[in-house]
C-alpha positions as CSV (number, residue, x, y, z in Angstrom):
1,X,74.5,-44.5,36.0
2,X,74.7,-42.2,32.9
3,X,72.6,-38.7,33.6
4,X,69.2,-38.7,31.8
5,X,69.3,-36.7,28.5
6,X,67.5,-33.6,28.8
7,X,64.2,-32.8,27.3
8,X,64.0,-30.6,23.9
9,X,62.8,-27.3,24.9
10,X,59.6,-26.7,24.2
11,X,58.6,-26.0,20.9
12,X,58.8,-22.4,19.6
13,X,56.1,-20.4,18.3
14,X,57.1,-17.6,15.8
15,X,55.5,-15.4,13.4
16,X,57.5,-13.6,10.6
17,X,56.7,-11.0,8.0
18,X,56.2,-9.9,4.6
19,X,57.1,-6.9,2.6
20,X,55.9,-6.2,-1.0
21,X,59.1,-4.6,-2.9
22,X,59.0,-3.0,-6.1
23,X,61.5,-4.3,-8.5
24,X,62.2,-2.1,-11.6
25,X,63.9,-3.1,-14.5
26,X,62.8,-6.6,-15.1
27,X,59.9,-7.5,-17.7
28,X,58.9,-10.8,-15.9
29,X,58.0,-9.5,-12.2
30,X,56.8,-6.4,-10.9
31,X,57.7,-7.1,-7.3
32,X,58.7,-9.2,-4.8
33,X,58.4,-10.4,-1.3
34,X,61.0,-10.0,1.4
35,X,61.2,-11.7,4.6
36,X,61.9,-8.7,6.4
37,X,60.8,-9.2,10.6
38,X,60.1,-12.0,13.0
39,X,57.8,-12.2,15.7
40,X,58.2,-14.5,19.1
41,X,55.2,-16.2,20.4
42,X,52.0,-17.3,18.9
43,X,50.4,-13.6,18.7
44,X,52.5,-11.3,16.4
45,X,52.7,-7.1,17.3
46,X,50.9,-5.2,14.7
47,X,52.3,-4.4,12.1
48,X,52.6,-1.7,9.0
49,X,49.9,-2.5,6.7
50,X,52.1,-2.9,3.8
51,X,53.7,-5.8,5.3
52,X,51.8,-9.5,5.9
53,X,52.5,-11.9,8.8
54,X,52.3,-15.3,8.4
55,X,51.7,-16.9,11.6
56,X,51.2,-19.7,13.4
57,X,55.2,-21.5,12.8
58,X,56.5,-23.2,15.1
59,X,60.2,-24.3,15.8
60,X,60.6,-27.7,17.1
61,X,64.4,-29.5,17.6
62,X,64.8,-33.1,17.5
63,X,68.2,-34.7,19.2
64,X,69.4,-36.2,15.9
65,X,70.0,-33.1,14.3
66,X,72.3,-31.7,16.8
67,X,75.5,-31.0,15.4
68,X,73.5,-28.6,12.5
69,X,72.4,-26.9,15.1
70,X,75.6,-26.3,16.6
71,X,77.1,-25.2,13.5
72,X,74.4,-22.4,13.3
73,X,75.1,-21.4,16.9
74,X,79.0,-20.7,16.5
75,X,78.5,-19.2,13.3
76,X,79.3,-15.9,12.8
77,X,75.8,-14.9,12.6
78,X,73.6,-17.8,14.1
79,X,70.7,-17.9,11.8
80,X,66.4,-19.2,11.3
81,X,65.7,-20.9,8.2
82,X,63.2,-20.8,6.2
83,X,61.9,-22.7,3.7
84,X,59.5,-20.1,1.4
85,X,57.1,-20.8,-1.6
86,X,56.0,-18.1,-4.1
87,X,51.8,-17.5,-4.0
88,X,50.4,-19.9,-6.5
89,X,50.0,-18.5,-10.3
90,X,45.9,-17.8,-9.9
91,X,47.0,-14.4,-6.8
92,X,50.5,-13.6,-7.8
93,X,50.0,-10.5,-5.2
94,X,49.5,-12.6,-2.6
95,X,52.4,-13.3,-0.1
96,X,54.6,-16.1,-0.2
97,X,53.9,-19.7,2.1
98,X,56.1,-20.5,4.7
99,X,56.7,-24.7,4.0
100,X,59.0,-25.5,7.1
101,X,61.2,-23.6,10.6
102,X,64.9,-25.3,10.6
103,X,67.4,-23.7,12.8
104,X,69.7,-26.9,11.5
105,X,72.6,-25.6,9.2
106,X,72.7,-28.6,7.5
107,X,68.5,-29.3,6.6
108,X,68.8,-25.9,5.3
109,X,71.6,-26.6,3.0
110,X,69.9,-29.7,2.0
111,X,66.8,-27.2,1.1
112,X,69.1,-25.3,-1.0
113,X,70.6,-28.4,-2.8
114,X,67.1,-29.9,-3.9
115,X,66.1,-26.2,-5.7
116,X,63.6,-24.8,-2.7
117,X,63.9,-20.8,-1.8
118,X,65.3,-20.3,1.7
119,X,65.4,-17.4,3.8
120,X,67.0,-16.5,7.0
121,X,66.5,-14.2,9.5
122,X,68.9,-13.9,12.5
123,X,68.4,-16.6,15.6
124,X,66.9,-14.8,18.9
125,X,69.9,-14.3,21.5
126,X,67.8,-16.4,23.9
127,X,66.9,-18.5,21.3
128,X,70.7,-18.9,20.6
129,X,71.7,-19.9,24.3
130,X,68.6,-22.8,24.3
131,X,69.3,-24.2,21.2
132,X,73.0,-24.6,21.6
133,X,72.5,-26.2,25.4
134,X,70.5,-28.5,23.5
135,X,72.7,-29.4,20.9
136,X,75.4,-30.0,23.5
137,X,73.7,-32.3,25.3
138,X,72.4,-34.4,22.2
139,X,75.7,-34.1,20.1
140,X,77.4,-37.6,19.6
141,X,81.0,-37.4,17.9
142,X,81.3,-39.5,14.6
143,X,83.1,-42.6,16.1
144,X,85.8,-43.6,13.5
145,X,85.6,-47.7,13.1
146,X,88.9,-49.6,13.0
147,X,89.7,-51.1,9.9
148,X,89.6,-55.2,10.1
149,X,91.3,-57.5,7.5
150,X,89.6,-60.8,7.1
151,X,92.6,-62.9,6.0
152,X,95.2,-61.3,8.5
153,X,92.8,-60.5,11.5
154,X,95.3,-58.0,12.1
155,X,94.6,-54.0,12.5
156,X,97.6,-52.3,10.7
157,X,97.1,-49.5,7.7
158,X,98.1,-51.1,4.4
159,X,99.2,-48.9,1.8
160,X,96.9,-48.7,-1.2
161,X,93.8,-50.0,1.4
């Protein structure tokens, strides 16, 4: 009898922040925003009131996506993604929209290839131990298939095949 499969944690609530920075030099923008903080649990600290939190995020795992997970946890610097869209063009001062939470290595990467702005913020240390119990348990190795020829039946490599 195999051991039931554990249950995802619960989904995280997180808040992060917003700084306005002044960038000199360029004729197109005057500023930008930085991710610069993160907040655990649904009710952020105060802040400084040159900074705006966007709350109300929420980090949710799902078993498929284990082994991006556990390449963020044994990285060097295990990492939250975020997926971040500029203020539309009628409030340009407003502060950027946070789209989507990953803390999957590979779903960010995917962000990045299809042209969308992602951020990252380092992963929690608690954070860290949950999320890599979780994708041990879930992780299922790529299982290499055996090669079948249909004429033969047989299982030997054949060069140039």
């Amino acid at each position: 009898m195999n051991a039931p499969t554990p249950l995802p944690p619960p989904a995280m609530q997180l808040a992060v922040s917003f700084a306005r920075e002044a960038v000199t030099g360029n004729r197109w923008i005057t500023h930008r925003w930085a991710l610069v903080g993160m907040h655990v649990g649904a009710e952020p600290p105060p802040i400084p009131a040159e900074q705006v939190v966007v709350s109300g995020l929420t980090l949710t795992l799902h078993g498929d996506e284990a082994e991006g997970y556990y390449m963020n946890v044994t990285a060097d610097e295990p990492s939250l993604f975020f997926m971040v869209r500029p203020s539309d063009d009628e409030n340009p001062d407003s502060a950027p929209t946070v789209i989507e939470v990953s803390a999957n290595f590979y779903e960010a990467s995917r962000w990045m290839d299809a042209g969308e702005s992602v951020e990252r913020l380092p992963l929690p240390a608690d954070w860290t131990r949950a999320i890599a119990d979780f994708a041990r348990a879930h992780f299922k190795p790529f299982e290499k298939k055996q090669k079948r020829y249909a004429r033969t039946g047989d299982k030997h490599e054949r060069p140039g095949h």
